[in-house]
C-alpha positions as CSV (number, residue, x, y, z in Angstrom):
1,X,16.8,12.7,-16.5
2,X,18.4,11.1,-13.9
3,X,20.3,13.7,-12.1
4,X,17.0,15.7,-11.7
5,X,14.5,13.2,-10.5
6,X,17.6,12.4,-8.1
7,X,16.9,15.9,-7.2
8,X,13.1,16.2,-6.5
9,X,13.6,12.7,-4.4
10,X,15.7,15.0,-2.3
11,X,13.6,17.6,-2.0
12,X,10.1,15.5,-1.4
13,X,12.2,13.3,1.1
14,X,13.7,16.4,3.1
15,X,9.8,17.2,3.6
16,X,7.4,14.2,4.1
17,X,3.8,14.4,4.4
18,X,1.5,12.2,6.4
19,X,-2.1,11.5,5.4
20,X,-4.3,12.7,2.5
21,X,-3.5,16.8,2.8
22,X,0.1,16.9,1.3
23,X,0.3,20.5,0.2
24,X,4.3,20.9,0.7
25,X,4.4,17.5,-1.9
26,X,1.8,18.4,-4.3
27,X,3.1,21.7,-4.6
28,X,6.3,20.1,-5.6
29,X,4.8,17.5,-8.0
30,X,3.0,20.5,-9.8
31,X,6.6,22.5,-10.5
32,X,7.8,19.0,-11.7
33,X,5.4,18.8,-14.0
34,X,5.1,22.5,-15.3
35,X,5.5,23.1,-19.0
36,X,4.6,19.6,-19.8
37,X,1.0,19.0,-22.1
38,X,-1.1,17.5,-19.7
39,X,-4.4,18.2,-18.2
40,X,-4.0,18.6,-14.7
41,X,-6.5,18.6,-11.8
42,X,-6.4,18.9,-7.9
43,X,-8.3,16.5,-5.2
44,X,-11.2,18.3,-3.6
45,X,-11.0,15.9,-0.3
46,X,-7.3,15.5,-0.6
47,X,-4.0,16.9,-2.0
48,X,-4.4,14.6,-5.6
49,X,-3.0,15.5,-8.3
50,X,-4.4,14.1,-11.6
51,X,-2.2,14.6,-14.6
52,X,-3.9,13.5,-18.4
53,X,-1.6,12.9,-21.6
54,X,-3.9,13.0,-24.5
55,X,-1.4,11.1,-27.6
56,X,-1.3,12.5,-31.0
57,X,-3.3,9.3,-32.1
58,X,-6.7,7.9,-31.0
59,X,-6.7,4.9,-29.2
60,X,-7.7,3.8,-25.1
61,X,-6.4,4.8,-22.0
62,X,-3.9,3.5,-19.2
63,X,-3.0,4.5,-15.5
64,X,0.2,4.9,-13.8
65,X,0.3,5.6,-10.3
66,X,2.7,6.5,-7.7
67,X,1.9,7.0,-3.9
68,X,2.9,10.1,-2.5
69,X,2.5,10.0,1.6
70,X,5.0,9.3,4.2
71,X,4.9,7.6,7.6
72,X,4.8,8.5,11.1
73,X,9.0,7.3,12.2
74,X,11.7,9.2,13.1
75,X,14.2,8.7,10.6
76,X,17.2,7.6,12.0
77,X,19.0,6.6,8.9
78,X,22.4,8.5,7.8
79,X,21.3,10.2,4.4
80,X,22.6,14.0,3.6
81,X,18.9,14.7,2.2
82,X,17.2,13.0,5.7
83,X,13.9,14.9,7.3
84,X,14.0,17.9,8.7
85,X,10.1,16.9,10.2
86,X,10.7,15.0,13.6
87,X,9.1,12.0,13.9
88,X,8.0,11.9,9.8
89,X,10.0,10.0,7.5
90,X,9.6,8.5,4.2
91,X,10.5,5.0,4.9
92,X,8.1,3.1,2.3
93,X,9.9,4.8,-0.6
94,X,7.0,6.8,-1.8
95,X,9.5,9.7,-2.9
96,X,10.8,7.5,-5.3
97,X,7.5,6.8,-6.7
98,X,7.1,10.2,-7.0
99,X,10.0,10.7,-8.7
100,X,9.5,7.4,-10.8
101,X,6.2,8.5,-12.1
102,X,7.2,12.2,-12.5
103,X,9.9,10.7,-14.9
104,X,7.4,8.7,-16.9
105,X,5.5,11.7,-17.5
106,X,8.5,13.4,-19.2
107,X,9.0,10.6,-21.1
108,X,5.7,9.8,-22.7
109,X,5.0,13.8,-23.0
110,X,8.1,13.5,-25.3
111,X,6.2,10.6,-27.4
112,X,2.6,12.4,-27.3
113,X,2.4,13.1,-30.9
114,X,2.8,9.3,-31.6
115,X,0.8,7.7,-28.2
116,X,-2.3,6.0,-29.4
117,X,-4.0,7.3,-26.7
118,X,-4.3,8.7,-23.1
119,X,-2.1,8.4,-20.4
120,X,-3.5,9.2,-16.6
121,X,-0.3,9.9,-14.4
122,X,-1.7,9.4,-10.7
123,X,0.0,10.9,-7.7
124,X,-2.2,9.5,-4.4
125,X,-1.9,11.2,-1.1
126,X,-2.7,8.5,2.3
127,X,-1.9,5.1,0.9
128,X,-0.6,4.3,4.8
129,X,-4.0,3.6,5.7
130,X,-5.8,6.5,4.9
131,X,-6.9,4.9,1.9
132,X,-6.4,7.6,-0.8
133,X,-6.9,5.9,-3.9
134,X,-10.8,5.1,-2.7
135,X,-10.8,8.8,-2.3
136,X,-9.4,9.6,-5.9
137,X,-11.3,6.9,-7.7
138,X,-14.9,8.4,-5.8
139,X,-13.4,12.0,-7.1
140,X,-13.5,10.6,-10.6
141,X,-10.3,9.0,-11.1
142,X,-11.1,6.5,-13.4
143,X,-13.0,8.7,-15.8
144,X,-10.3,11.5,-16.1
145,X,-9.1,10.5,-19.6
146,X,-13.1,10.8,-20.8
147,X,-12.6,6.9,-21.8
148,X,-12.0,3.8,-20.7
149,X,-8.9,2.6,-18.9
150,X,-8.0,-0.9,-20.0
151,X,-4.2,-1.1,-18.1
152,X,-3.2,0.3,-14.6
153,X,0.7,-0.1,-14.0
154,X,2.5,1.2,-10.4
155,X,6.0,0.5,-9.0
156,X,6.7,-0.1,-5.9
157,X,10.6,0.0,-4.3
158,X,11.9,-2.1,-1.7
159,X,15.0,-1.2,0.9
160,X,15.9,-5.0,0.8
161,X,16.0,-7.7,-1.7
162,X,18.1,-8.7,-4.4
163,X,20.0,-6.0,-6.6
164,X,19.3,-2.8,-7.3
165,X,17.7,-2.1,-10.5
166,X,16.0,-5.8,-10.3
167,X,11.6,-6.3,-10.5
168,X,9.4,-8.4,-9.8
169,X,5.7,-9.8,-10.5
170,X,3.5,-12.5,-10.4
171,X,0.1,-13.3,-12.0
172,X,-2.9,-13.5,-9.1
173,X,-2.7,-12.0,-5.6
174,X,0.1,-9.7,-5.0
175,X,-0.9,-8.0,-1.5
176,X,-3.3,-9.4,0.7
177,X,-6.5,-7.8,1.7
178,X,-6.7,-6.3,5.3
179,X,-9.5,-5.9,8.0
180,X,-9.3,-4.9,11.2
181,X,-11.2,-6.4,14.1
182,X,-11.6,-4.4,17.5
183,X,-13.2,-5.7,20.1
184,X,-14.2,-4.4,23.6
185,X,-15.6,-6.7,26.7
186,X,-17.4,-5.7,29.0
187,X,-17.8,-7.2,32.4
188,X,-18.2,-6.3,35.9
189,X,-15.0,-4.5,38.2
190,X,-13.9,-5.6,41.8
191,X,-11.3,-6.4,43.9
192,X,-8.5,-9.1,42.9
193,X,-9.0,-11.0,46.4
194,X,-13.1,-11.6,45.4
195,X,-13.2,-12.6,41.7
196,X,-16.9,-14.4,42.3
197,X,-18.4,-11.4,43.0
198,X,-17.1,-9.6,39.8
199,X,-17.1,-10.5,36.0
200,X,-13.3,-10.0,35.1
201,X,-13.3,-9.4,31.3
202,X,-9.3,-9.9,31.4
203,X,-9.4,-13.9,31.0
204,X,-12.4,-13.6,28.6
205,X,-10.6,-11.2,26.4
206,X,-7.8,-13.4,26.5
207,X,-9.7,-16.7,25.7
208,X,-11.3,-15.1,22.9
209,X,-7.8,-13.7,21.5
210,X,-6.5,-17.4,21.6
211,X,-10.0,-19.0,20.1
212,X,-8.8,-16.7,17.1
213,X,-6.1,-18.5,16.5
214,X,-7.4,-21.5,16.5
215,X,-10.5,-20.4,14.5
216,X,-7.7,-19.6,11.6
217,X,-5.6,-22.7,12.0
218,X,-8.6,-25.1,11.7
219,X,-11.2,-23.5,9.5
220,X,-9.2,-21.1,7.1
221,X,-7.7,-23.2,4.4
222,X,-3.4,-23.5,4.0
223,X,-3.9,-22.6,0.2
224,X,-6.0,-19.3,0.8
225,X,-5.0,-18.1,4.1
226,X,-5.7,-15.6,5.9
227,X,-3.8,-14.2,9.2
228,X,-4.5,-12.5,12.3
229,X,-2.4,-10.8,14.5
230,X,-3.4,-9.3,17.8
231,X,-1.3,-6.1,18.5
232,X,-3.1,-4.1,21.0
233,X,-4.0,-5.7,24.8
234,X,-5.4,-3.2,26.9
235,X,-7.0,-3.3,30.8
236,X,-6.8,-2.7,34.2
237,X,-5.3,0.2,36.4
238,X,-3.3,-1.9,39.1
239,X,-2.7,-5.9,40.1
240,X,-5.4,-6.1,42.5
241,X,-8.3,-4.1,40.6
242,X,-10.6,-6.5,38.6
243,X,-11.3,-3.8,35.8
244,X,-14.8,-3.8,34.1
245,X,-13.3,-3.8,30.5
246,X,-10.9,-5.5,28.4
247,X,-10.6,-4.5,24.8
248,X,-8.1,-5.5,22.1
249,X,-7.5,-4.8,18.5
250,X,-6.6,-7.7,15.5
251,X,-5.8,-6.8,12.1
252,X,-6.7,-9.9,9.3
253,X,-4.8,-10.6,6.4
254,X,-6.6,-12.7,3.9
255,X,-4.8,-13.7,0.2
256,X,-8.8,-13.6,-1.9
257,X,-11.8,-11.7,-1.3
258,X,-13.7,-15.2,-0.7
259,X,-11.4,-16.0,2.3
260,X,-11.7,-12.5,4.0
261,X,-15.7,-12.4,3.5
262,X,-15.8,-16.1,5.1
263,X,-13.4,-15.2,7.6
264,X,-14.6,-12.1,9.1
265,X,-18.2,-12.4,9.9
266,X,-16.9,-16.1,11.7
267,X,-14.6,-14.1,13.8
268,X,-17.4,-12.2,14.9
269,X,-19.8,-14.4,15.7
270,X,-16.7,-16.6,18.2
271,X,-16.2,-13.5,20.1
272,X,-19.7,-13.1,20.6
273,X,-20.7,-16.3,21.4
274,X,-17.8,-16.3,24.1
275,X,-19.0,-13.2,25.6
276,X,-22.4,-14.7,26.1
277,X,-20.9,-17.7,27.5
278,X,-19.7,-15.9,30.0
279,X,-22.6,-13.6,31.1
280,X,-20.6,-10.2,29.3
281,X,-21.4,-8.4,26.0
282,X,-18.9,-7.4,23.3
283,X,-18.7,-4.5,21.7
284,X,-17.4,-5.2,18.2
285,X,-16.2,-2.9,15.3
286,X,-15.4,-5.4,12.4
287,X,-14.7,-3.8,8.7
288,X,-12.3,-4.7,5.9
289,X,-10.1,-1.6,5.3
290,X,-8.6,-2.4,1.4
291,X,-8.8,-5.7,-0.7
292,X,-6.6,-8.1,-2.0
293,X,-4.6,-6.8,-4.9
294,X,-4.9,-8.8,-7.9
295,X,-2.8,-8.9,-10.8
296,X,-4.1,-9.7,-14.1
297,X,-2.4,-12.0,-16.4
298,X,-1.9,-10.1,-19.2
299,X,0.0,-6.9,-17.0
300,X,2.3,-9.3,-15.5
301,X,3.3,-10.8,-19.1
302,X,3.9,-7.1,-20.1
303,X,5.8,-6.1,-17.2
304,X,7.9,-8.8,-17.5
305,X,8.5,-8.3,-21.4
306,X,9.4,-4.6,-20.9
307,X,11.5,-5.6,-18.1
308,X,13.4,-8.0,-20.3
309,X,14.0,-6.1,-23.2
310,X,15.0,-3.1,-21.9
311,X,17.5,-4.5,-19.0
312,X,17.7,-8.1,-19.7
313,X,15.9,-11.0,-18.0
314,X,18.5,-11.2,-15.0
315,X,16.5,-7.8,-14.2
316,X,13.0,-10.3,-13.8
317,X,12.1,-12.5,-11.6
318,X,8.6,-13.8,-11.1
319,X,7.6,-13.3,-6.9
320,X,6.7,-16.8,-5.7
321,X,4.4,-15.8,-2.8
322,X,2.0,-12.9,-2.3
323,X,2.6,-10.4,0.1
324,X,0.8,-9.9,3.5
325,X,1.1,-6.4,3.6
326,X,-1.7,-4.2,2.0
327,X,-1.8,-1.7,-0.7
328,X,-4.8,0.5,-1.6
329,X,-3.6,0.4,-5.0
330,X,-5.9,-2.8,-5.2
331,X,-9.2,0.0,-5.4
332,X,-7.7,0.5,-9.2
333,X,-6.5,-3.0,-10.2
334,X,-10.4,-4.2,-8.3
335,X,-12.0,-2.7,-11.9
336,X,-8.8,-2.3,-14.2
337,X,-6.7,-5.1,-15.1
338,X,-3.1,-4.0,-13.8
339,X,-0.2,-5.0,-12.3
340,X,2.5,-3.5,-9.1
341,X,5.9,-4.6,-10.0
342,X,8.6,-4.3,-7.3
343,X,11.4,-3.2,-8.0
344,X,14.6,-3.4,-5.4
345,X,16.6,-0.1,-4.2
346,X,18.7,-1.6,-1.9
347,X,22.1,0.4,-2.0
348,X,25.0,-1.5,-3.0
349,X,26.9,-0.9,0.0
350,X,24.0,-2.8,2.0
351,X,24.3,-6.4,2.6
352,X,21.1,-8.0,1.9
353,X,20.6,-10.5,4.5
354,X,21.0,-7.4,6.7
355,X,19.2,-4.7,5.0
356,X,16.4,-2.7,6.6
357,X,13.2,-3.5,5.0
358,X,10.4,-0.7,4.4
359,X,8.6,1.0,7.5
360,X,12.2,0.8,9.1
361,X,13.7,4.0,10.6
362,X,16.9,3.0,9.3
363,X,15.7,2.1,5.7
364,X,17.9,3.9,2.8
365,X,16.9,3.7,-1.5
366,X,19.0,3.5,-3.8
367,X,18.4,6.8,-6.2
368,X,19.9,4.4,-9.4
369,X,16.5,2.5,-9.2
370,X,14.9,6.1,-10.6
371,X,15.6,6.0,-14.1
372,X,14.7,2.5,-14.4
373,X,11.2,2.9,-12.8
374,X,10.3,5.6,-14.7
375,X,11.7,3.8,-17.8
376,X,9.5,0.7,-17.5
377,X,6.7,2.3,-16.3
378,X,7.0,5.0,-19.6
379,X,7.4,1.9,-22.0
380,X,4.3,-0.1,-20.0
381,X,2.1,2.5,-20.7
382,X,3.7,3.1,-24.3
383,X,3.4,-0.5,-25.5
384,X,-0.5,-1.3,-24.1
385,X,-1.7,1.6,-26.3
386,X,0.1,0.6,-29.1
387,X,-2.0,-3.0,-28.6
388,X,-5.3,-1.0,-28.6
């Protein structure tokens, strides 16, 4: 199958997607998957597609999901199959996941007579922050097999890393949960030369940015962390205008649920109580966006297991460290018990203390990390509903 999942890679890279309506890509998953017995549905709120593998044999039912959506970037790496969309690129590998779980689909529809059970092949629209898989799961995701789903299995490729073809896991936290924290201060405007008789919100904005910092260093513990970065600074018009707002925007990363819910309303409450301090208000727009990922014991074990038989266990290595970046694929592994392997596509040709990671404009996949995706991913699926 290689040579044709190569293919639709192509084809779904030449013409990314941003966001949750993805019709150019869905229309492409559904020709991939014509001819093969599954019950299919469409997303009402978003281009989802929902593909259902009923086995030959009863048993329960698993999940295998692969992200869809590209990102906002010019691509600027040298690829024959590169965009022909300006400024959209797919630099987080989701064609390949595409591809992956399209090949996985093939495969198991060749072993439905003998599945004990139901497979529910998953292709999401808006993981880059649009949060699609909240969408798909309040669409009725997790009841599309008519029973319940006791594994839920994703790959997810990486530009950089160790060889091609090589995954990896670990049991517990895999992404970190994300929240974003935007505040505005309001004070009063004047003129530079006469701060006294104004209320500049610049240094305000500024100590609370820096109070932040500290409030993660010295209440936030080193063993569940959490981290905030402040990426957006704005005020003022010109050097010698006092303006009457400052705002700026924080995105926390927390590695448990517990951390980010003590976190968050803390945060809150500093910037507030330095607003008041200083005779202002603060406008404040606090809200977790998608929670920590968590991977349950008994998916890692399995990944790994699979992993090993079918390529060895130099093709394994068990991640030492969560990841800070976050993945919406946590709204299925929240109520499922599951597991995202990565899996490296670096090219050979790359050097890997050099390579562009993911969300880079220059970052280039490997197409030989297909087969093996949609390989473990099949035999994942295959060997939890042979375990009932």
């Amino acid at each position: 199958m290689a040579p044709g999942l190569t293919a639709l890679r192509h084809a779904l890279h030449r013409e990314p997607e941003i966001g949750l309506e993805l019709p150019l890509t869905q229309a492409k998953v559904l020709a991939a998957l014509d001819g093969l017995p599954l019950e299919i549905t469409t997303g009402k709120s978003l281009s989802s597609v929902v593909a259902v593998l009923h086995g030959g044999r009863p048993g329960p039912a698993v999940l295998l999901r692969g992200d869809m959506d590209a990102l906002p970037l010019q691509e600027l790496a040298d690829v024959p199959y590169r965009s022909r969309f300006d400024g959209v690129m797919h630099a987080c590998g989701h064609d390949q996941h595409v591809a992956m779980l399209v090949g996985a689909a093939r495969l198991l529809c060749e072993r439905g007579e003998e599945l004990p059970g139901s497979v529910v092949f998953m292709f999401q629209p808006g993981e880059e922050s649009y949060d699609g898989a909240r969408h798909m799961v309040e669409e009725g995701l997790l009841e599309a097999a008519g029973k319940p789903l006791v594994g839920a299995y994703s790959v997810h490729v990486s530009s950089n890393g160790p060889e091609c073809g090589t995954f990896h896991g670990r049991v517990g936290t895999q992404t970190a949960g994300n929240a974003e924290l935007k505040v505005v201060v309001r004070g009063k405007g004047g003129h530079g030369s006469t701060p006294h008789t104004a209320a500049d919100p610049v240094p305000v904005a500024a100590e609370m940015v820096l109070a932040l910092q500290n409030l993660v260093t010295r209440t936030t513990s080193v063993f569940d962390p959490v981290m905030l970065t402040v990426g957006l600074f704005q005020a003022g018009t010109k050097l010698n205008i006092i303006p009457g707002t400052a705002e700026f925007e924080a995105t926390v990363r927390a590695t448990s649920p517990a951390a980010m819910a003590d976190f968050l309303p803390r945060a809150v409450r500093l910037v507030e109580g330095i607003a008041e301090g200083w005779g202002m208000t603060a406008e404040i727009d606090a809200h977790e966006v998608y929670p920590a990922m968590i991977a349950a014991e008994e998916a890692v074990a399995l990944g790994r297991r699979v992993v090993g038989d079918l390529y060895g266990q130099a093709a394994w290595f068990t991640a030492e460290h969560p990841i800070m970046a976050s993945e919406d694929f946590s709204r299925v592994t929240a109520v499922v018990p599951g597991v995202q392997l990565g899996l490296s596509a670096r090219p050979a040709d790359v050097d890997e203390a050099t390579a562009p990671f993911n969300h880079s404009p220059y970052s280039v996949f490997d197409d030989a990390a297909l087969p093996r995706g949609a390989a473990v991913l099949a035999e994942m699926a295959a060997r939890r509903l042979a375990a009932g």
